[in-house]
Backbone as a ProteinNet text record, in pm:
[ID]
protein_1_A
[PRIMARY]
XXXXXXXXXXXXXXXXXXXXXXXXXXXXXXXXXXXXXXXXXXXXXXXXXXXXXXXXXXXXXXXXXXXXXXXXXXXXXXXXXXXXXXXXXXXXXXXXXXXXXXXXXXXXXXXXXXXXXXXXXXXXXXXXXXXXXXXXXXXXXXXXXXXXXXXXXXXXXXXXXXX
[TERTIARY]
-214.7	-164.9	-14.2	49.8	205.5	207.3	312.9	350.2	500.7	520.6	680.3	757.4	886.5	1031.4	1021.8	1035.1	1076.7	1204.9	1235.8	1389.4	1422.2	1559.1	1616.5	1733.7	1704.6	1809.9	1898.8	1970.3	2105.8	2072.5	1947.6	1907.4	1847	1902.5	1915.8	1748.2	1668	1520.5	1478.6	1519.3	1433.9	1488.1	1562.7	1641.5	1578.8	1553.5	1440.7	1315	1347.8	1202	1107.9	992.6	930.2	837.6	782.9	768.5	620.9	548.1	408.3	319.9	235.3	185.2	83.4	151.9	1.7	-39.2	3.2	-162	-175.9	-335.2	-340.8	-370.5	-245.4	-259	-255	-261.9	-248.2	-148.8	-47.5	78.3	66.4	-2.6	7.1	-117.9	-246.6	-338.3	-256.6	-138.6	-69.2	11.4	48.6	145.7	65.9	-71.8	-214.3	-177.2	-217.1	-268	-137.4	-3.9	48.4	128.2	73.5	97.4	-2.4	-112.2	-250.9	-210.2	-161.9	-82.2	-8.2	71.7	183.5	153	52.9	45.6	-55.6	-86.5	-210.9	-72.4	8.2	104.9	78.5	56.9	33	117.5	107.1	188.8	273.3	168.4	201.2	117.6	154.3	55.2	85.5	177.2	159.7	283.4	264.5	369.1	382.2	503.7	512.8	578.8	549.7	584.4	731.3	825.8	949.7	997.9	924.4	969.1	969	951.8	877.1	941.2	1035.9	1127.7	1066	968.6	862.3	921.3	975.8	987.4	831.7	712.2	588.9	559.2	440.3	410.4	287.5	274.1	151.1	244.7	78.7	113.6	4	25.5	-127.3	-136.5	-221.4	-194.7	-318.9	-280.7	-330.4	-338.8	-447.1	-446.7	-594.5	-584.7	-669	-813.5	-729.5	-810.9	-878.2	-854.6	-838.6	-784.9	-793.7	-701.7	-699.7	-629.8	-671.8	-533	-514.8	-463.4	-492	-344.2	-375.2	-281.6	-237.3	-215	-175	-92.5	-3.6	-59.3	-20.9	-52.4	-7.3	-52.1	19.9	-30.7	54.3	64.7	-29	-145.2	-204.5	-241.6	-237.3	-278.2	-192.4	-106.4	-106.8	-122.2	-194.2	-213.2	-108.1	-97.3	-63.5	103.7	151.3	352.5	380	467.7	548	591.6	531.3	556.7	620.7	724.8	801.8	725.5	691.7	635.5	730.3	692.6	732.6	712.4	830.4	811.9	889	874.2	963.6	911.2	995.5	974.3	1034.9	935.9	1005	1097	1180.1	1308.6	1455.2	1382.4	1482.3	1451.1	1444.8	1419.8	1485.5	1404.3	1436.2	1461.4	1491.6	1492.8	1353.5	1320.2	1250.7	1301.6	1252.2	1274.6	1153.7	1194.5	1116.2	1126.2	1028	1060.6	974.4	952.8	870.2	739.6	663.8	551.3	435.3	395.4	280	170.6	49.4	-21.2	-166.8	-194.6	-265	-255.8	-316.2	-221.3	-362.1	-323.4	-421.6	-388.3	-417.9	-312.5	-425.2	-408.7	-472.2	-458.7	-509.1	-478.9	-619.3	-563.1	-668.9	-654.6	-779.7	-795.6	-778.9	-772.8	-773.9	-871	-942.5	-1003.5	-990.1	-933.8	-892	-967.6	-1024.7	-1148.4	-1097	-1086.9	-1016.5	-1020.3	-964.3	-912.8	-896.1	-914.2	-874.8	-852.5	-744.1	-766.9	-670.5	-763.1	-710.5	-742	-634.4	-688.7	-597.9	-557.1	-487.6	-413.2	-314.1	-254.1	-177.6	-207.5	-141.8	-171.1	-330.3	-302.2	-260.9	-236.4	-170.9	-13.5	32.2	193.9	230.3	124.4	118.5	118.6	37.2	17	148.6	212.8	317.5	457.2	407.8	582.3	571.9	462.9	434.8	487.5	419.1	429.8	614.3	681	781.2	879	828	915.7	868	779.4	744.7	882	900.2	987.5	1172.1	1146.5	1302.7	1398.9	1292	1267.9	1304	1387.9	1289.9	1298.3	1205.2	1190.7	1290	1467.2	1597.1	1582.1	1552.9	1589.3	1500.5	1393.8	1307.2	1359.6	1444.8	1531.2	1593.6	1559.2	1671	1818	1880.7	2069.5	2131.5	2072.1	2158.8	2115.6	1952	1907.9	1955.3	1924.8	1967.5	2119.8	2219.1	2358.5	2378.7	2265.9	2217.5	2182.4	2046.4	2016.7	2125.6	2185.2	2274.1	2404.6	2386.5	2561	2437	2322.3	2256.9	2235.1	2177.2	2226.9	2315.9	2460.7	2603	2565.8	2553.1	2592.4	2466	2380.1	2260.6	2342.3	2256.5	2319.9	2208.6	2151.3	2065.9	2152.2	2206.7	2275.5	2400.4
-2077.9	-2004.6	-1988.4	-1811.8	-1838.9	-1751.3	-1859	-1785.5	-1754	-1620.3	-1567.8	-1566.3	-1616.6	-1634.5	-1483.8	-1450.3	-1342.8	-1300.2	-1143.5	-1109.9	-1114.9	-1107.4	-1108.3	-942	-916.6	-830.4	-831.1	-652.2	-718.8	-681.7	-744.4	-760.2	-585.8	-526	-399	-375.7	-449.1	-408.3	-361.9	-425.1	-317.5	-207.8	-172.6	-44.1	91	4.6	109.8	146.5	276.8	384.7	316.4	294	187	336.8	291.5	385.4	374.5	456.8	453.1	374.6	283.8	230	339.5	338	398.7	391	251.3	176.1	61.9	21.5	-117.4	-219.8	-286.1	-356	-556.2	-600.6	-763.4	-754.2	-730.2	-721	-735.5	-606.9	-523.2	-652.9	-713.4	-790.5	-892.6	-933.2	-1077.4	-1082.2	-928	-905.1	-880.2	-826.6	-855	-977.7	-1073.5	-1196.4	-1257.5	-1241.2	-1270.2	-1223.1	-1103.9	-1043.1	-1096.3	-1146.8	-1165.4	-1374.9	-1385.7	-1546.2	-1577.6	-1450.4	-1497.8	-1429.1	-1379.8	-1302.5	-1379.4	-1530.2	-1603.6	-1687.3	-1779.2	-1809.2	-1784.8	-1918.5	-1876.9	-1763.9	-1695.6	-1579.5	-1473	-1445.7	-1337.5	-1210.9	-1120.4	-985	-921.3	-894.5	-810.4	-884.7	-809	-911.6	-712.5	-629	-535.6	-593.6	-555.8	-560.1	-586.4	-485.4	-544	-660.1	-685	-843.1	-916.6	-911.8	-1069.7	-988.7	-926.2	-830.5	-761.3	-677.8	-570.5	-453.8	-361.3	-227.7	-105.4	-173.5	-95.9	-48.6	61.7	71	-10.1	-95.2	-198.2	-292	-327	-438.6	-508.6	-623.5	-673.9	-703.5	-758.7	-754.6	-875.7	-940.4	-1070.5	-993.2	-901.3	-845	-966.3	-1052.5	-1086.1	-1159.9	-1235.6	-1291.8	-1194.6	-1045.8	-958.1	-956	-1003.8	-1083.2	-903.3	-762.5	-717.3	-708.3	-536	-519.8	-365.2	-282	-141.3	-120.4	-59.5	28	180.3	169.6	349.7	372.6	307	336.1	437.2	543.5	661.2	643.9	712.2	708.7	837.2	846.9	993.9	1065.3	932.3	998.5	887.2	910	837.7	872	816.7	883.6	858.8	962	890.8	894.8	897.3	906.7	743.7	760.5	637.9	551.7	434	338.6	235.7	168.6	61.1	-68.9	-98	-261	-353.3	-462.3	-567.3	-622.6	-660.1	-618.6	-716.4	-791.4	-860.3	-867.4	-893.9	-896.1	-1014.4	-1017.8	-1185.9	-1138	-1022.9	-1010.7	-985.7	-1058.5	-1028.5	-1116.5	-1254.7	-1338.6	-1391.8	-1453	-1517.8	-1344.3	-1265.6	-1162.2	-1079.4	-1043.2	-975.1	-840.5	-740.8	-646.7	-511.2	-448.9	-348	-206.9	-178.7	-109.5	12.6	163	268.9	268.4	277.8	268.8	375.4	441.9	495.2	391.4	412.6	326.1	290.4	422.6	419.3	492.8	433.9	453	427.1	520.9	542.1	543.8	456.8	444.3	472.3	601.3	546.8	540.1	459.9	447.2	422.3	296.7	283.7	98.8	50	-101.8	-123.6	-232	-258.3	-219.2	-154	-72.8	93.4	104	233.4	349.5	246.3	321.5	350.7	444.4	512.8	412.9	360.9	259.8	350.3	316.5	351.9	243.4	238.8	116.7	189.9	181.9	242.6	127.4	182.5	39.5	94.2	32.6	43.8	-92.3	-77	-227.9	-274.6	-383.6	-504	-378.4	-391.2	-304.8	-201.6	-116.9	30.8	-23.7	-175.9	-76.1	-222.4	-286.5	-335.3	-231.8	-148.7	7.6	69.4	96	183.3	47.8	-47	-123	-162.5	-184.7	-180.6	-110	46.9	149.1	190.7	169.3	154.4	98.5	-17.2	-121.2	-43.4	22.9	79.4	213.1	236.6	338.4	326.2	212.7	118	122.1	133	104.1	-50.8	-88.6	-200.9	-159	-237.8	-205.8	-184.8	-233.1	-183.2	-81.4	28	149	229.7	156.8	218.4	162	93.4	50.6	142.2	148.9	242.6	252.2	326	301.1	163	139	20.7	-79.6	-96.5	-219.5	-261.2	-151.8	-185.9	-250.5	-188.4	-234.3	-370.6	-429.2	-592.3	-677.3	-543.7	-628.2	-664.8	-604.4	-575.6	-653.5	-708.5	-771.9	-928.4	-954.4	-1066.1	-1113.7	-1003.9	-1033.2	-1023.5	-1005.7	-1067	-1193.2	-1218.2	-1349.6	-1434.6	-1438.8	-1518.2	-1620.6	-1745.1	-1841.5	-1814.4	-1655.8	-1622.4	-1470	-1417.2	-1322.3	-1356.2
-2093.1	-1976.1	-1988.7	-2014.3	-2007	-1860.6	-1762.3	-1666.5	-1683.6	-1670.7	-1773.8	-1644	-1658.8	-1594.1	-1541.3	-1400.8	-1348.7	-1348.4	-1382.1	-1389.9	-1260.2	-1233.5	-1060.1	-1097.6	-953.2	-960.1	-1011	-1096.1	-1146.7	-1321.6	-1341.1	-1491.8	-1512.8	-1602.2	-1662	-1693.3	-1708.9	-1768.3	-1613.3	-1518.4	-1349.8	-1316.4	-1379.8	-1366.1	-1484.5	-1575.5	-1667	-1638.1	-1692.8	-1662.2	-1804.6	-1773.1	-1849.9	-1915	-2038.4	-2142.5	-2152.3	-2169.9	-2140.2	-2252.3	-2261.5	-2371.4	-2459.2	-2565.9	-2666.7	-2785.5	-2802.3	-2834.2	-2799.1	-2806.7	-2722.7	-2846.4	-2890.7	-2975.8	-2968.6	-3038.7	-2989.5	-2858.6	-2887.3	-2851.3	-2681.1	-2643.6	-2530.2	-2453.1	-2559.6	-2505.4	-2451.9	-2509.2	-2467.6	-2339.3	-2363.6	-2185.2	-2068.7	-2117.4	-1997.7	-1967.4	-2029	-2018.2	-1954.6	-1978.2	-1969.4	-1759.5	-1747.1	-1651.3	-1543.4	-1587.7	-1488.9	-1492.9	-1582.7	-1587.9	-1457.5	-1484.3	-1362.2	-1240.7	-1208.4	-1085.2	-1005.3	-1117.1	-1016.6	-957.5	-940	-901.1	-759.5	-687.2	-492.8	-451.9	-382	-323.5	-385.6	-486	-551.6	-516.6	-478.5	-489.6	-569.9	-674.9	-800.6	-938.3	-1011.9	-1084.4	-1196.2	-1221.6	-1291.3	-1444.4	-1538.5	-1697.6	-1680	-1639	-1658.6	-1556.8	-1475.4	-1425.8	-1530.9	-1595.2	-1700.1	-1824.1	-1806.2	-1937.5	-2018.3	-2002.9	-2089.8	-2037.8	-2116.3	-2033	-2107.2	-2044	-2042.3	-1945.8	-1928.8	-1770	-1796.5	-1712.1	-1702.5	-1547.9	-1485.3	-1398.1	-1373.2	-1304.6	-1252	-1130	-1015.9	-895.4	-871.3	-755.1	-705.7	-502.6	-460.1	-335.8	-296.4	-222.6	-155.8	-215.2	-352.2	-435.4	-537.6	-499.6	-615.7	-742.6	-858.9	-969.9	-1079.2	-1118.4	-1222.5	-1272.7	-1363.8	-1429.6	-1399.4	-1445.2	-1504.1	-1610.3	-1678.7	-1789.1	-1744.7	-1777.3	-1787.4	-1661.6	-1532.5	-1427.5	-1329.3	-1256.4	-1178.5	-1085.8	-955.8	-842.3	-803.2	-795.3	-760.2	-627.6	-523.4	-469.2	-316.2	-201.4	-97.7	49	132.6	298.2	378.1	456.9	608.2	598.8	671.5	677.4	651.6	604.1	518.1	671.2	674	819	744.4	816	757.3	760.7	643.8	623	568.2	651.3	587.4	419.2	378.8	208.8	162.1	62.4	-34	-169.9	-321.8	-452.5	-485.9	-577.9	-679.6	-726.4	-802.9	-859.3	-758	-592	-546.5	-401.2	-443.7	-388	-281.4	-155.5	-72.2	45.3	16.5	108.2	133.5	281.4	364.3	478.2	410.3	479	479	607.7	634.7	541.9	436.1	347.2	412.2	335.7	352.2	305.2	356.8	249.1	336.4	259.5	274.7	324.6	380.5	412.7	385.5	291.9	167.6	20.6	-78.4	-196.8	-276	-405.9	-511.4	-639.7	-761.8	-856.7	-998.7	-1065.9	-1180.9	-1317.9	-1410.5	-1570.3	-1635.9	-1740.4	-1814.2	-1805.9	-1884.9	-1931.2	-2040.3	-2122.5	-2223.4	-2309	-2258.1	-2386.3	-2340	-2287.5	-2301	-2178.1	-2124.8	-2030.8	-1919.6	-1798.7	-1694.1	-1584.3	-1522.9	-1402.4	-1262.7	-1160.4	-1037.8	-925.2	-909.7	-787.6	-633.4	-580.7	-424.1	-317	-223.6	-108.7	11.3	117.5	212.8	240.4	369	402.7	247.1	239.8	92.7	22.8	-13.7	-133.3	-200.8	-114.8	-105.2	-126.2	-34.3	-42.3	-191.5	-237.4	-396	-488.8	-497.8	-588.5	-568.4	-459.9	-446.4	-508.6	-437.5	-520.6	-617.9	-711.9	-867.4	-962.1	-881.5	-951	-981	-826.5	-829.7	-957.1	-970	-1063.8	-1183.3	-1220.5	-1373.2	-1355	-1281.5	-1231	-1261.5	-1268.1	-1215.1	-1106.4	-1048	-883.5	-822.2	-742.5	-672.1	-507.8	-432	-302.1	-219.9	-239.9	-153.2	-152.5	-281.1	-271.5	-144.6	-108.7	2.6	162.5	168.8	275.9	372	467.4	563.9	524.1	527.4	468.5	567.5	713.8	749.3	687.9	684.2	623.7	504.9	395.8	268.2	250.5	323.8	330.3	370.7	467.8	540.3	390.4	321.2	205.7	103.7	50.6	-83.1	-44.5	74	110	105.7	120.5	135.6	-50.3	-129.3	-250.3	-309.2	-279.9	-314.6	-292.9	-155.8	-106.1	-193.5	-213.9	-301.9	-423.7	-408.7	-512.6	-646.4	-653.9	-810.4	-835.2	-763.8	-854.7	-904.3
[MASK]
+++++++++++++++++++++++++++++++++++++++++++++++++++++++++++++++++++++++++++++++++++++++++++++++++++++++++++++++++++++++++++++++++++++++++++++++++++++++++++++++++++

């Protein structure tokens, strides 16, 4: 079992647009394993490739004892007007805030063998699909912050004893 050191804000790999996998070689089997490692970790709902310093698109997600994985994952499809949820990420710890999120969300790729994936859901799992997908993006969830909040957030990570 490797559960991989999460990056924290700040670190240049969450800021990259993560590069689509194509091919699925040992390699890519080990950052599965490695992604579905660290996303069992109590209170995790997703864990994205470049947390754990991969700039792939791959993530895995832990929604409600739901344990998978996707691969070259896209955002295809989301409902409903973007309502502010409550939101926080392991690369940007100890902070909680009300982010945008759609309130259902549809994400699809492939598995490790190459076969077509779909995972849709609402609530957790929808705004997991959307802040996943995000981080493959080089995204993290501030950027979905209202302008006052985010300015609350970004003066809270100055002040943090991890950046």
């Amino acid at each position: 079992m490797t559960v991989r050191e999460i990056r924290v804000f700040g670190d240049p790999v969450l800021r990259t647009v993560c590069a689509p996998i194509e091919t699925i070689d040992d390699g890519v089997r080990a950052l599965v394993d490695d992604l579905i490692d660290s996303v069992k970790v109590p209170g995790r709902a997703g864990v994205a490739a470049p947390q754990i310093g991969v700039a792939l698109r791959a993530f895995s997600y832990n929604i409600d004892g739901d344990i998978g994985y996707v691969l070259n994952p896209v955002l295809t499809e989301v409902r409903g007007d973007p309502v502010p949820t409550g939101e926080g990420c392991l690369s940007v710890p100890g902070l909680w805030h009300d982010a945008l999120r759609h309130p259902w969300a549809r994400v699809e790729g492939i598995d490790l063998d190459g076969n077509p994936v779909v995972i849709e859901g609402e609530g957790l799992m929808a705004q997991a699909l959307q802040h996943e997908t995000d981080h493959l993006d080089g995204k993290v969830y501030l950027s979905r912050l209202a302008p006052e909040t985010r300015r609350v957030a970004m003066r809270q990570v100055r002040e943090s004893d991890w950046f």
